[in-house]
C-alpha positions in Angstrom: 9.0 21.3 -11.8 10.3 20.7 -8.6 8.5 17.6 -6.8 8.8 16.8 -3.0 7.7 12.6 -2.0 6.7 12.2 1.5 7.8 8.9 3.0 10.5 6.9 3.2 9.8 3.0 2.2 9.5 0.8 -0.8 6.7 2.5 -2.4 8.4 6.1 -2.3 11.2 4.5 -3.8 9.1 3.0 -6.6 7.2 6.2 -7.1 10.7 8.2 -6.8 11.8 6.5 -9.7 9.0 6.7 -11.8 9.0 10.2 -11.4 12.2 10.3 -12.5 11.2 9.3 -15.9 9.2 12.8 -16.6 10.5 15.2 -18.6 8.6 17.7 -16.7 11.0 17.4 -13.6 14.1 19.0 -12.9 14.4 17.9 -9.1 13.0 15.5 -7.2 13.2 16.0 -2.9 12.1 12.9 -0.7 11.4 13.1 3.0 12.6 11.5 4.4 13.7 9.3 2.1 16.1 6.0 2.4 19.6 4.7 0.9 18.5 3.7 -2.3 16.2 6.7 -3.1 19.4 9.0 -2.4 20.8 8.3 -6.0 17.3 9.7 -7.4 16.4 12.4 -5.1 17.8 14.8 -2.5 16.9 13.0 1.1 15.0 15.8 3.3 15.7 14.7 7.5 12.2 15.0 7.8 9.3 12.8 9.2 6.7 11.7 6.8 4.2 12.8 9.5 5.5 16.2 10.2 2.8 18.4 8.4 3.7 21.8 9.3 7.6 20.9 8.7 6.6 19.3 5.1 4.3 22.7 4.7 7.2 25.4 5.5 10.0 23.2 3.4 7.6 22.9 0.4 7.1 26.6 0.8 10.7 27.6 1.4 11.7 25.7 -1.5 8.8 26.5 -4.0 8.0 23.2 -4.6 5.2 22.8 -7.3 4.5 19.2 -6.6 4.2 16.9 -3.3 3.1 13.5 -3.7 2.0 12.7 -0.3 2.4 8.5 0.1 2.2 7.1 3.1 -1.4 6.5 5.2 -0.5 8.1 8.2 -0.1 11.8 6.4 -3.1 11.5 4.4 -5.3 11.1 7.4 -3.2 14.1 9.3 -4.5 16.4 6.7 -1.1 16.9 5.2 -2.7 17.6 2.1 -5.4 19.9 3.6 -2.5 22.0 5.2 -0.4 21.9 1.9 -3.3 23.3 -0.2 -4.1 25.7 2.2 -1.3 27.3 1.6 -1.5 27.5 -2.3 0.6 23.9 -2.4 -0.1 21.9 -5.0 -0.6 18.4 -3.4 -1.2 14.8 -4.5 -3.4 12.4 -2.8 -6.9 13.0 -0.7 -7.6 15.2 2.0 -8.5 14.3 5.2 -12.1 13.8 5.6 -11.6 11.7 2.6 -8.4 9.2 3.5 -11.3 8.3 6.3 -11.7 5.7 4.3 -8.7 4.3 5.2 -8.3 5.5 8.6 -11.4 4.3 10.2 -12.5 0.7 9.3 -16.1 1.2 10.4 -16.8 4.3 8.5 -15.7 2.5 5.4 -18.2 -0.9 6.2 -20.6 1.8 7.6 -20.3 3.4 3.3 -20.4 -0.1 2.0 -23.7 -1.1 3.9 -25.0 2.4 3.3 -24.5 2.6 -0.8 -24.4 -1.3 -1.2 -21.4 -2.1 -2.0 -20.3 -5.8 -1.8 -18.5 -6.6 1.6 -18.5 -9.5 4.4 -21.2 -8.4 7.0 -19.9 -7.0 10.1 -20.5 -5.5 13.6 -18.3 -2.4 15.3 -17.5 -2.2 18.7 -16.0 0.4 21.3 -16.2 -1.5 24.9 -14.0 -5.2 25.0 -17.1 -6.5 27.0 -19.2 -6.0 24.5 -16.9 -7.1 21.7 -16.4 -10.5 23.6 -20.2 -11.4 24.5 -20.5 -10.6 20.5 -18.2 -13.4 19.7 -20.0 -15.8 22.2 -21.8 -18.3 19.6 -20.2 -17.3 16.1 -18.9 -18.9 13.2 -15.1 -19.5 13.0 -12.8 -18.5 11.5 -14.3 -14.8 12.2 -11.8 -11.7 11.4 -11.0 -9.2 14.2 -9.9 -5.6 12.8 -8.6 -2.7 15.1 -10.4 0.0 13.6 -7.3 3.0 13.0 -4.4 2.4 11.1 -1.9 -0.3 12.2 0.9 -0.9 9.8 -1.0 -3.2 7.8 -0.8 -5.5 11.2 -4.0 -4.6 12.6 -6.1 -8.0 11.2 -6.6 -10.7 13.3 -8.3 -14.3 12.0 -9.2 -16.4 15.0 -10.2 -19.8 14.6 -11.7 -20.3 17.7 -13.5 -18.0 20.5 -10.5 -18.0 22.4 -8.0 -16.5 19.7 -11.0 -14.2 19.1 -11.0 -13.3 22.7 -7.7 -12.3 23.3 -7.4 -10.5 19.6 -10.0 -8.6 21.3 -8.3 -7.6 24.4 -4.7 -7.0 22.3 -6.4 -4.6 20.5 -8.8 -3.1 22.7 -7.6 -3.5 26.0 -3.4 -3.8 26.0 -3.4 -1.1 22.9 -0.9 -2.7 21.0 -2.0 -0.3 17.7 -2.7 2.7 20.3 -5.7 4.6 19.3 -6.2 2.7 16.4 -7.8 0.0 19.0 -10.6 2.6 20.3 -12.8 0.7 18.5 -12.6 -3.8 17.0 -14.3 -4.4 13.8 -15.4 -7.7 13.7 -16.4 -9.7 10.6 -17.5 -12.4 8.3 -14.6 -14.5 7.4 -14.6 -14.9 3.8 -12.7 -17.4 1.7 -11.2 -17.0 -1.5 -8.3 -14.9 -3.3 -7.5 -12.0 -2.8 -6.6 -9.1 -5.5 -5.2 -5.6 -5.3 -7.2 -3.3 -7.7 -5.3 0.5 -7.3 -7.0 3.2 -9.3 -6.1 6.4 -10.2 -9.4 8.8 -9.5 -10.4 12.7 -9.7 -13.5 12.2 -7.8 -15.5 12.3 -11.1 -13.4 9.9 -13.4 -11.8 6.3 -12.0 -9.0 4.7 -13.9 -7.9 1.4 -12.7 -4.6 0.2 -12.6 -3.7 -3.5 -13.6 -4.1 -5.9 -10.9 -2.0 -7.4 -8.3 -2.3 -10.2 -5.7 0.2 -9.7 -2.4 1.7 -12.1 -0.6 0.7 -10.8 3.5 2.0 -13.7 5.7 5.7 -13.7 6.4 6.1 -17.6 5.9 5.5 -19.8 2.6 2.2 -21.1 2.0 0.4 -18.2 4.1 2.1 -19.3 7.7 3.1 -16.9 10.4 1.8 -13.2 11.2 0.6 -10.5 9.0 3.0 -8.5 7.7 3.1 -5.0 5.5 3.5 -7.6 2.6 6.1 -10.0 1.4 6.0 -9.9 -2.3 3.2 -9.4 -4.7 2.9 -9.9 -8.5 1.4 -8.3 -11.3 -0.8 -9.4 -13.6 -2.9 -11.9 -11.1 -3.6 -15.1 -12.8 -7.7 -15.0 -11.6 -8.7 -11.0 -12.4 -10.7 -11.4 -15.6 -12.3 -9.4 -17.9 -15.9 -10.0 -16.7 -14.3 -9.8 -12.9 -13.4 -6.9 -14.1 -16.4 -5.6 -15.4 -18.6 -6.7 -12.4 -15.7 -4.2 -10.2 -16.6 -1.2 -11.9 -19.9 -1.5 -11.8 -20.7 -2.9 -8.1 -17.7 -1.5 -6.6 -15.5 1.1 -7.9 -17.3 3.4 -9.6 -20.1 3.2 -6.8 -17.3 3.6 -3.9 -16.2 7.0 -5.9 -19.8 8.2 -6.0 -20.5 7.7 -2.9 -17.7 9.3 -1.3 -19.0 12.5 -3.3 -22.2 12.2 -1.9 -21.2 12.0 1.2 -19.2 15.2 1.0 -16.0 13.7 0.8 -14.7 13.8 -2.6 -11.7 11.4 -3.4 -8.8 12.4 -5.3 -5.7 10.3 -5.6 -5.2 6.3 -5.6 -8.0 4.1 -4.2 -6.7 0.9 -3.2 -9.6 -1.9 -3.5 -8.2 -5.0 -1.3 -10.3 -7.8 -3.0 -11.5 -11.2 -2.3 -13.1 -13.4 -5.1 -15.9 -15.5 -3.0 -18.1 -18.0 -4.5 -20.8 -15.1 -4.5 -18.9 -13.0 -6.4 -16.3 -10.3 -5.9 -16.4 -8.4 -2.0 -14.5 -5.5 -0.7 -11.7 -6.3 2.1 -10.4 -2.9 2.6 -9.7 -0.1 1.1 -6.2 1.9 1.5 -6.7 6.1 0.5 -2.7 5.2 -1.3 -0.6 3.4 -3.0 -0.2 -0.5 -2.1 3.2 -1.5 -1.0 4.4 -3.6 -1.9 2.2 -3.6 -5.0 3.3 0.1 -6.2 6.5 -1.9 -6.8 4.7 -4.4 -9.7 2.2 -1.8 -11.1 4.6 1.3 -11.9 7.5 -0.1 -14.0 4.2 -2.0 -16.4 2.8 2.0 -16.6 3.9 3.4 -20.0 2.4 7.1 -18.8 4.5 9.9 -17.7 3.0 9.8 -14.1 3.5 13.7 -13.2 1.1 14.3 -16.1 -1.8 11.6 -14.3 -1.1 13.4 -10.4 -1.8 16.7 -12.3 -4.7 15.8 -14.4 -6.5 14.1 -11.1 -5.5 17.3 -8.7 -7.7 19.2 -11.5 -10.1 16.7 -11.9 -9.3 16.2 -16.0 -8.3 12.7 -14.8 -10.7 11.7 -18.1 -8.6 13.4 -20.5 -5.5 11.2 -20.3 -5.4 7.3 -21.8 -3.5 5.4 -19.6 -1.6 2.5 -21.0 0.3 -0.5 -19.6 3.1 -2.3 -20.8 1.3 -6.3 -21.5 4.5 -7.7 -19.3 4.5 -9.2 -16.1 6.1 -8.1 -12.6 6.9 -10.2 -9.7 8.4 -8.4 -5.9 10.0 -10.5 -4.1 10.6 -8.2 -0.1 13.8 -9.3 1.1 13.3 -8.8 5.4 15.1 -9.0 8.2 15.6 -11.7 10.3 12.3 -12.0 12.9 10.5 -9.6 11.0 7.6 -8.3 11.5 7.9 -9.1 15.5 12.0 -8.5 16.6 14.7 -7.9 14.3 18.0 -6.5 14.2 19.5 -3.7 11.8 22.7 -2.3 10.5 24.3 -5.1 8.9 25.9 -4.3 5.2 23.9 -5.6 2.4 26.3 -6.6 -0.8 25.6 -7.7 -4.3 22.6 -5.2 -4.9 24.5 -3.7 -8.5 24.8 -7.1 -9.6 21.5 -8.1 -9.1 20.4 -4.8 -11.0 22.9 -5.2 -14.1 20.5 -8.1 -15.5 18.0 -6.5 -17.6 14.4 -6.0 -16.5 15.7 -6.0 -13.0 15.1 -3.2 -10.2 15.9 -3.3 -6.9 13.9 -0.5 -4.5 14.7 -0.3 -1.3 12.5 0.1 1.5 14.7 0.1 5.2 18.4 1.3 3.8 20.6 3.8 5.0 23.6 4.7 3.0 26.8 5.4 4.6 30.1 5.9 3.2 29.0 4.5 -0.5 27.4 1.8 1.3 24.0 0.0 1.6 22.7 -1.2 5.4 19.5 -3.0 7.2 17.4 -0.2 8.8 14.3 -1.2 8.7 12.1 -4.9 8.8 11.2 -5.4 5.0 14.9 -3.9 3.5 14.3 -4.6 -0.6 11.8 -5.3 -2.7 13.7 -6.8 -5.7 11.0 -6.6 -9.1 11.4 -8.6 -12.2 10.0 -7.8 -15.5 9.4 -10.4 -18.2 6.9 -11.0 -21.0 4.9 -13.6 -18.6 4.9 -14.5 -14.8 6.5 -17.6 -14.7 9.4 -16.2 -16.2 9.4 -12.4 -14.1 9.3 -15.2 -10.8 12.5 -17.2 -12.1 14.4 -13.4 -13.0 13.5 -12.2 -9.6 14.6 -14.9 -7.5 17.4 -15.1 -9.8 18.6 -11.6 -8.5 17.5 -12.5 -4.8 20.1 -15.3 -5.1 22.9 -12.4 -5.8 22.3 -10.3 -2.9 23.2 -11.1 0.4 22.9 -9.4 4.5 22.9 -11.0 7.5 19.8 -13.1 9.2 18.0 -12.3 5.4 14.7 -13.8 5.5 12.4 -13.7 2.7 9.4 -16.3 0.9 10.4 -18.3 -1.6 6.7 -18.7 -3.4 5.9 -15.6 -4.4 3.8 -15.1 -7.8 2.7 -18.7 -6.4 -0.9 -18.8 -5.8 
């Protein structure tokens, strides 16, 4: 098989590599790809949200398989475009990656088919927003609607900060149409987990958990950002958590979508916070997680082609998926003033070393490579992963390798797995 990846980050990287594993794959195309993927997979100069490019360079090259990663595609239609034109595509279609791409209609699904989730109001007008926010509760969480880089969440303490995360959004359209409309909602306290599940639309599979570390500084200081780190398994997701998921949430998430004409087939990301009342729904992402792609897929023992088949023709319930009983822990090396102003191109050293320990792999998610070296391009640069038989261990390994690698103005937490 010949298998095109769309994107160009962490996550690709990750998935690159598992990929790599299959026996069914004798080339492996990534678009457009970074540094590190380059040593896996031929690098395609092509944006990840160039549909009709992807389209005529899967058909030129007779690729049988593209995995389409990142959200932006998904809610293009990149994979409607690819299967209409006989393409073979991972991942969901548009009307369903809606899911993702528009905050109120995935609240307006929850409150429709009951599913568990901090009560809410949607807004299109900054007026109206505002004279909403006039006598709440705070903390309250303000959410530009569209997609926004994982940035788009605001929690205000206070009327004011709700105010002018209002009129950021809304008003000086920092996220650019993805501020059309402000969801605002309950603030709700307790951990979060990161539940990805593999799903045909009929059949859903979870993935083991994850918990993600979001704020750029230690103890959960400083701005949102597309992650910092994220471990795998988390220390809180139980069997009967577990149990009260698939009942309340996934598996009613999956059916509604069908009901509502929008079948889902791909990776449903469940972003999850364990209140006092029980398990709620955050968000949901139509993808892979990153950075949690890079602690789920070196813990899966599957060949992974074999799952992205068996889902596009919905047979998802014929394969048993298995996990290694291990522990990862990512630790995202950044740069400098990340996720706000940072500076690129400076050479990053030590990267082999880090990778010659055992149970180490370093995937890169801003890298160029030029002239057999490795360079900054991007605000989150690695994610170093650690595997070990428990997660005390996988955060000592990981750090362990951090220590060895070395760029300019590197920033990056030092409590990950920590919570």
């Amino acid at each position: 098989m010949k298998v095109l990846v769309v994107g160009g980050g962490g996550r690709e990287h990750a998935l690159v590599w598992k990929i790599s594993g299959s026996p069914l794959v004798q080339k492996i195309y990534c678009a457009p790809g970074n540094g590190g993927i380059a040593a896996l997979a031929e690098c395609v100069p092509l944006k990840a949200t160039d549909v009709e490019g992807m389209v005529e360079f899967s058909k030129k090259n007779r690729i049988d398989l593209v995995v389409v990663a990142p959200d932006d595609p998904l809610a293009a239609g990149m994979v409607d475009a690819l299967e209409a034109q006989g393409i073979r595509a991972f991942g969901p279609r548009r009307n369903a990656a809606m899911i993702e791409g528009s905050k109120a209609f995935a609240k307006g699904l929850m409150r429709k088919y009951g599913v568990p989730t901090a009560s809410y109001e949607v807004f299109d007008s900054s007026e109206e927003a505002i004279q909403y926010l006039k006598g709440r509760n705070y903390p309250i969480a303000v959410k530009a609607d569209g997609l926004a880089l994982g940035k788009g969440v605001v929690i205000a303490d206070s009327f004011e900060q709700a105010c002018g995360a209002v009129k950021t959004i809304m008003d000086d359209r920092v996220f650019g149409s993805a501020g059309d409309k402000v969801v605002i909602e309950e603030f709700l306290t307790g951990q979060e987990v990161s539940i990805l599940a593999f799903t045909d639309g009929k059949t859903i599979v979870p993935m083991v958990s994850s918990q993600d570390h979001k704020r750029v500084f230690d103890n959960d200081q400083g701005p949102n950002t597309g992650g910092m780190g994220t471990f795998s398994p988390s220390r809180i997701y139980s069997r009967e958590i577990h149990e009260y998921c698939m009942e309340n949430i996934f598996t009613p998430t999956i059916d509604a979508m069908s009901r509502e004409g929008r079948k889902f087939k791909g990776v449903l990301y469940f972003g999850l916070i364990l209140t006092e009342e029980g398990p709620k729904v955050l968000e949901y992402n139509a993808r892979f997680g990153d950075p949690e792609t890079q602690v789920v897929l070196p813990r899966l023992k599957n060949d992974i082609v074999e799952i992205f088949n068996a889902v596009i023709d919905e047979r998802l319930h014929e394969i048993d998926i298995k996990w290694d009983d291990n522990a990862a822990v990512c630790v995202v090396m950044a740069s400098g003033g990340y996720p706000v102003e940072y500076a690129t191109g400076y050479e990053i050293e030590g990267i082999d070393e880090a990778e010659r320990e055992p149970g180490v792999l370093v995937f890169h998610a801003g890298t160029r490579l030029s002239d057999g070296k490795f360079y900054t391009a991007g605000g989150r640069v690695l994610g170093v992963t650690a595997l070990e038989n428990t997660l005390d261990a996988a955060i000592k390994k990981a750090y362990g390798a951090v220590g060895k690698i070395h760029f300019k103005d590197v920033h990056f937490r030092k409590d990950i797995g920590i919570k």
